[in-house]
N, C-alpha and C positions, 0 to 999 in steps of 0.2 A: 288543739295543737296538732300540726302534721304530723305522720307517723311514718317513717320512711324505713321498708324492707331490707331485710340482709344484702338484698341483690343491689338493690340501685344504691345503698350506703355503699359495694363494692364497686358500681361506676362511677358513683362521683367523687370515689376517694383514685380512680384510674384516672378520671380527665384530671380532677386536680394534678395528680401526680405529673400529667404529663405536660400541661401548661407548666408548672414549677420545672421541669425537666424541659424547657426550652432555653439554649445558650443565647446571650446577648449577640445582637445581629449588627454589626460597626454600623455605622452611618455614612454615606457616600458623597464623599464635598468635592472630588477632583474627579469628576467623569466631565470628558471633553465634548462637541458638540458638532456633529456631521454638518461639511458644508453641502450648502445647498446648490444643487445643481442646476435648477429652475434659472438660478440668474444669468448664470456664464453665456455669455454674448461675446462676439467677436469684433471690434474696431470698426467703425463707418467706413474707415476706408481699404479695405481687406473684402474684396469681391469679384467673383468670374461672371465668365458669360452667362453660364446658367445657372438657377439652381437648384441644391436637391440631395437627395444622400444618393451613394454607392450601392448598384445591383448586390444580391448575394455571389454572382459570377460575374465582377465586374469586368473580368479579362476580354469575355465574349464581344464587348465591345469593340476591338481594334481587329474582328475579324480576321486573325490569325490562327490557323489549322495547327500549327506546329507550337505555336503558344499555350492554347488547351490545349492537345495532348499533354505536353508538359506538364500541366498544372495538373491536370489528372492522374499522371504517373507519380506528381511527386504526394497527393492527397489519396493516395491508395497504401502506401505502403514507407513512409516517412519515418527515419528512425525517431525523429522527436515529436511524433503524432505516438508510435509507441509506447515512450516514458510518460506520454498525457495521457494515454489509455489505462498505464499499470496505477497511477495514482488515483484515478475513478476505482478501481478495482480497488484497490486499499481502502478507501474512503466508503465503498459499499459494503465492504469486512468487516470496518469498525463501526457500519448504522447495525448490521446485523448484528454483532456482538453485544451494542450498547441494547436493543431491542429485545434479546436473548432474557435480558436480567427483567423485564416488565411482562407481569402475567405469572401464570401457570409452568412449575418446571415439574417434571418427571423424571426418575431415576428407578432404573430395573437392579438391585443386586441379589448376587450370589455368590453362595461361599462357604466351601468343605474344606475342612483340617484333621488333622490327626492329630493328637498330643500328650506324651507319657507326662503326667505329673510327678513329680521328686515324690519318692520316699521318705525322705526327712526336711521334707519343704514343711510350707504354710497347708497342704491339706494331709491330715494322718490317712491313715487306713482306710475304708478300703479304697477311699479316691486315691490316694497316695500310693506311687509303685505302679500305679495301671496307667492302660493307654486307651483313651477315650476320642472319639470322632465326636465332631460338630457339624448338622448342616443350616444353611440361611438360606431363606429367598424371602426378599422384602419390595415395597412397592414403598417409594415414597413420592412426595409432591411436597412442591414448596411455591408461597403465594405470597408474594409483592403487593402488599396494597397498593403501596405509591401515595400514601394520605397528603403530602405535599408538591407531589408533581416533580421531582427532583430524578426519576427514570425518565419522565414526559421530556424533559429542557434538557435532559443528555440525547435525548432521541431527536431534537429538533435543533438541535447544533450538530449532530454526525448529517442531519439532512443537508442543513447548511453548507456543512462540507463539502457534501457529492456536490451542491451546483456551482462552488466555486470553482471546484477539479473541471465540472464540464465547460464553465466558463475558461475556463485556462485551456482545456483541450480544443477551444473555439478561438484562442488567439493564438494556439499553437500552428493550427490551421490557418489560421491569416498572415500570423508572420510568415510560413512557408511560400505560400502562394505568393503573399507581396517579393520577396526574394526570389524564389524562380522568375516571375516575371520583370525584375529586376535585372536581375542577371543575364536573362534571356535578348530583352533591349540593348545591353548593353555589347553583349558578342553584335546583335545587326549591327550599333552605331559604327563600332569596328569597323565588320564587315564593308558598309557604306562609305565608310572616311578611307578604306583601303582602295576601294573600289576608285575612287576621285583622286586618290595619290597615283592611284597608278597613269592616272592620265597626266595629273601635273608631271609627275618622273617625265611622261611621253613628250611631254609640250618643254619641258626645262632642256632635255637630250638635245631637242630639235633647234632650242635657241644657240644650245655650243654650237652645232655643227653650223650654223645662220652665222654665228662669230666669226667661224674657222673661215668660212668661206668671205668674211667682209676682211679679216685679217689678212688674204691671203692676197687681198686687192688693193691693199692699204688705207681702208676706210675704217679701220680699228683697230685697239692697243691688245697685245696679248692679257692685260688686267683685267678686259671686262670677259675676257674668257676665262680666267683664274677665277673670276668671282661667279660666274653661270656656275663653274664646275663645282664650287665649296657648294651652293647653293643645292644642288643636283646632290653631293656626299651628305647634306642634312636632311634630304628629304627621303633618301633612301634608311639614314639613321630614323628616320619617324617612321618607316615602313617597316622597318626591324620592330623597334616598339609596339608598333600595332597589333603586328603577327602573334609576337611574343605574349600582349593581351586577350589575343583570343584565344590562345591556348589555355589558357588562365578561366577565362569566362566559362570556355568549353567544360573545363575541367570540374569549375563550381556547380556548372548545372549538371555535368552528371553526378555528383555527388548528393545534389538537391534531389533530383530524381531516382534516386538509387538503381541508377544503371552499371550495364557494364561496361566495358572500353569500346566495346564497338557500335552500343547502344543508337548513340547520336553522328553514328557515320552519316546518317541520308537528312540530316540538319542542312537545312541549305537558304542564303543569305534572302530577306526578304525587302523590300522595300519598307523605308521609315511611316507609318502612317500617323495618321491624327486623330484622336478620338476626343470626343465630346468630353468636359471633364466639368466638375460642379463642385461649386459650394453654399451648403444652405442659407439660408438669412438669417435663421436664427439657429441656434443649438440647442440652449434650454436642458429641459427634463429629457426628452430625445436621445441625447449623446448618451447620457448613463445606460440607455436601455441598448444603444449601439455600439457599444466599447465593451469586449469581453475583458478585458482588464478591472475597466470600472467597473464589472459586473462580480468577479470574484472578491475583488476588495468587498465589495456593498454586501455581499454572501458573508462572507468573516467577520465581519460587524456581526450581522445579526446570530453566525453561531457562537460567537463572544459573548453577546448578550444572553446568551441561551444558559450558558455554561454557569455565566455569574448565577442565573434562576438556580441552575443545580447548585451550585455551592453554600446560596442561600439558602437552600430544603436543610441541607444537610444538619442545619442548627437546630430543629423539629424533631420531637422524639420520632424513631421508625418503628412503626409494628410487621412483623411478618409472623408467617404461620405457617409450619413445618408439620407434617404426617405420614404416617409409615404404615402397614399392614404387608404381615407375611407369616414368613412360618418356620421355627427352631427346634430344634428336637437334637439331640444325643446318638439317637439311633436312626437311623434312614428308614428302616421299617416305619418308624412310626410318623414321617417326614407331613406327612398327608392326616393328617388324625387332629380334631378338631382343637385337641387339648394341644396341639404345638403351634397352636395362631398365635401371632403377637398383636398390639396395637398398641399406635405411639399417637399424641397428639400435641405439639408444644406450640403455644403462641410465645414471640422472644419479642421483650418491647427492651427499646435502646433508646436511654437518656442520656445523650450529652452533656449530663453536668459539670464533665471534668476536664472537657474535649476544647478549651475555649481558643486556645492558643495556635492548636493547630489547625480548627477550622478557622478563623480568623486570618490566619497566611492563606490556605487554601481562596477564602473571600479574595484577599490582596489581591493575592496571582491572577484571578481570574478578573477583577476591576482592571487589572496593568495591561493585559491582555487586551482588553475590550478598547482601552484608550490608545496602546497601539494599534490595533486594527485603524480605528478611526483617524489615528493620527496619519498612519498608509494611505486609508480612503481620501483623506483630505488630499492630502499629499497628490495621488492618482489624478483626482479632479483637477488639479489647478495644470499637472502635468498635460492631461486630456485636452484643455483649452490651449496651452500654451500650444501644443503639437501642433494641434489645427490653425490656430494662427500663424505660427511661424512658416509653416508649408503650405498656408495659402497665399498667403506675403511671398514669398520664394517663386512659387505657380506664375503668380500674377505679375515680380518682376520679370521672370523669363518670357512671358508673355509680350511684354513692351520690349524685350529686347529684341525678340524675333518681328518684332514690326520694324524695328528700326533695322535689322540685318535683312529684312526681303528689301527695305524702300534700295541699301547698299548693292542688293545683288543687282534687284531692277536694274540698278544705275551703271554699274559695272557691264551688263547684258548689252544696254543701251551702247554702251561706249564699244563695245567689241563689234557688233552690228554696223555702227556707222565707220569702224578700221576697215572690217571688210568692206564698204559699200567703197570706201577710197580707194582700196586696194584692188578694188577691180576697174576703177574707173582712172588706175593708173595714178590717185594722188600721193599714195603713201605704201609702203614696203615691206615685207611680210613679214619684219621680226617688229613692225606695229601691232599685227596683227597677233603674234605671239604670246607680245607680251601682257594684250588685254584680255587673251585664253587665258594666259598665269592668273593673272589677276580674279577672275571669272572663277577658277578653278579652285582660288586660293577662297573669295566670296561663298563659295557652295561650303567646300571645309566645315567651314563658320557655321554653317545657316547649322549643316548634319550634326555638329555640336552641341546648338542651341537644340536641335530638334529632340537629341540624344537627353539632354539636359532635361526637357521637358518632358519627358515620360517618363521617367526615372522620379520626378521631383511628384506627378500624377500618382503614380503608384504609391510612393510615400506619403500624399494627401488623403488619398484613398485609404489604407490603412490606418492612417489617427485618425477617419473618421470611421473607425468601425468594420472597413470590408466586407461590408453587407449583412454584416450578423446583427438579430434584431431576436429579443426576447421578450417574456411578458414575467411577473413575476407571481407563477404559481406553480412552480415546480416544487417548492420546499411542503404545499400542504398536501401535493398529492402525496411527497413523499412520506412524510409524518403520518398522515392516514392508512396508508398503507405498511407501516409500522406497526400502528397499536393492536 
């Protein structure tokens, strides 16, 4: 027959104890199920000239001096690059807090009293009626095993955290930039369409006074001078508008750039240009890893799941071990004198056996949690795809539009060319020629609209796919290792 010692009858009535001392753990039937990104693909017929994802500096492309600057002024000191900074900093506070509780803790006290005991209290004579000093100095440590990993899974959900914050501080970044350079196209197209007005105004003046002079010879009715001049009063109304918009624009961008009023005095009007603009063939797995949106979602999933791990520990008995050495005495004289050592040793084991109710909510909350997340992530993903389609579809219409507004201007150019060739060869009269400059004038309008339209619709293509931010996914185990 085996014979088993005092000692190990005491551990195996501990492990029993402590298996017995594990709460029932619910069972999990409604966790929901991440979509997959691998699939999302974009329509056969939703394609550009080139393709390809977006620079990290996509802006550099349109070779605009005054463009980057901007973007530089405004990703230097943005107030909501700010509020994406202080939220990493919170989220770095709470990995080191949660980290603080796993491992070795130390504590230094000390502590001197004075105190007269009553007279006719609970001590007689001679303790009673006197005044007696106390002093402490102790050293304690306290020691987390962590036997089920439930400090581990709070440490790798705070990790979680930071890279969703940084994710989010990487689209806080992107939305910026995509809006300055927004905003910034949009004062040129102004500028541009004011620039062409002011020639129409020039060319509309000139057909009144072409009127005045046919009216005055009786080759024409005062009505078509009534109607040159309303003509002339609404295009001067569209120049009021315009103005009015650039103030507007001005005003956006220096607020984007956190200027001051006189900041963007030496802003000065550029020519529209055209930059190479792309859509890849496929999306796939890619976009997750280029979309800081879908990046923070996909980070909160996994510190969801992290949390559930802690909530589940928590059902496992905990052992900790707590120890003190120092030194007590009555008298300070004696403070230092061997006989005033103390020594404290407690291991504290915690059985949940009563606990069932409230860790069981605690499990809930954090299952509910993890299914929102996912629910979000989903959510994101199908948002992700849809953006990118829908603003490549947009891209690609205004693309066919501006081929069909050059073949108009071509043709209008054409017609103006061969008024003058008459008009010098004496066939035709020079409010012909006027009116195919309107026309011409009115042509260009159009095109700087479409053109306005199209780098506006670029830059918002460019931002659903990412704005150049591209990650890998190992920042959570640098972080976690660098924790324990």
């Amino acid at each position: 027959m085996t014979k088993f010692t005092p000692l190990a009858l005491a551990c195996l009535g501990a492990i029993a104890l402590s298996l017995a001392g594990c709460a029932h753990v619910p069972q999990n039937d409604d966790a929901l199920a991440q979509r997959d990104v691998a699939s999302a693909e974009l329509s056969a017929g939703i394609h550009l000239a080139h393709d390809g994802w977006p620079d990290a500096q996509w802006w550099t492309v349109y070779h605009d001096a005054q463009l980057d600057a901007l973007i530089t002024q405004a990703l230097a000191g943005g107030p909501s690059l700010q509020v994406a900074a202080a939220h990493i900093g919170a989220a770095r506070a709470a990995l080191a807090r949660t980290s603080a509780d796993l491992g070795i803790d130390t504590d230094l006290y000390a502590n001197a009293n004075r105190q007269r005991y009553s007279g006719t209290g609970l001590f007689p004579a001679p303790i009673g009626g006197t005044y007696y000093s106390e002093e402490t100095v102790r050293l304690e440590a306290r020691y987390n095993f962590d036997w089920w990993g439930k400090s581990h899974a709070q440490i790798v959900a705070s990790a979680g955290e930071i890279n969703a914050r940084r994710a989010e501080y990487a689209q806080a970044e992107q939305a910026l930039a995509s809006e300055t350079a927004q905003t910034y196209f949009s004062l040129q197209g102004d500028w541009a369409r004011l620039a062409n007005l002011d020639q129409l105004v020039q060319n509309q003046s000139a057909q009144i006074a072409d009127k005045a002079r046919r009216i005055a010879h009786g080759l024409a009715d005062a009505d078509e001078q009534r109607r040159a001049e309303m003509e002339l009063s609404l295009m001067k109304k569209q120049q009021a508008a315009l103005n009015a918009d650039v103030v507007h624009q001005r005003e956006a961008l220096r607020a984007l750039v956190g200027a001051d009023s006189q900041a963007l005095a030496d802003l000065k009007p550029q020519p529209l240009t055209d930059a190479p603009h792309a859509l890849p063939s496929h999306l796939g797995i890619e976009l997750l890893a280029r979309r800081p949106d879908l990046q923070a979602a996909r980070w909160r999933v996994e510190a969801a799941i992290s949390r559930i791990d802690a909530a589940r520990a928590a059902f496992y008995p905990d052992v900790n071990l707590s120890a003190a050495i120092g030194l007590d005495t009555i008298s300070i004289s004696h403070l230092l004198e061997s006989a005033s050592r103390t020594v404290l040793v407690s291991p504290t084991l915690t059985l949940p056996l009563f606990d069932t109710r409230r860790l069981s909510a605690q499990l809930d909350t954090a299952r509910n949690a993890r299914n929102q997340a996912i629910a979000e992530y989903n959510q994101s993903v199908v948002q992700a795809v849809r953006d990118v389609a829908q603003n490549g579809a947009q891209l690609q219409g205004i693309e066919n539009e501006i081929v069909q507004q050059d073949a108009a201007t071509a043709s209008t150019r054409a017609q103006l060319q061969s008024a003058q060739a008459r008009l010098a060869h004496g066939l035709a009269d020079n409010a012909v020629v006027l009116n195919q400059q309107a026309a011409l004038l009115k042509q260009q309008d159009a095109a700087l609209s479409l053109q306005t339209m199209q780098q506006l619709a670029e830059v918002t293509l460019i931002n659903a796919l990412g704005g150049g931010y591209y990650t890998y996914r190992r920042d959570a185990a640098s972080l976690t290792q660098n924790s324990k």
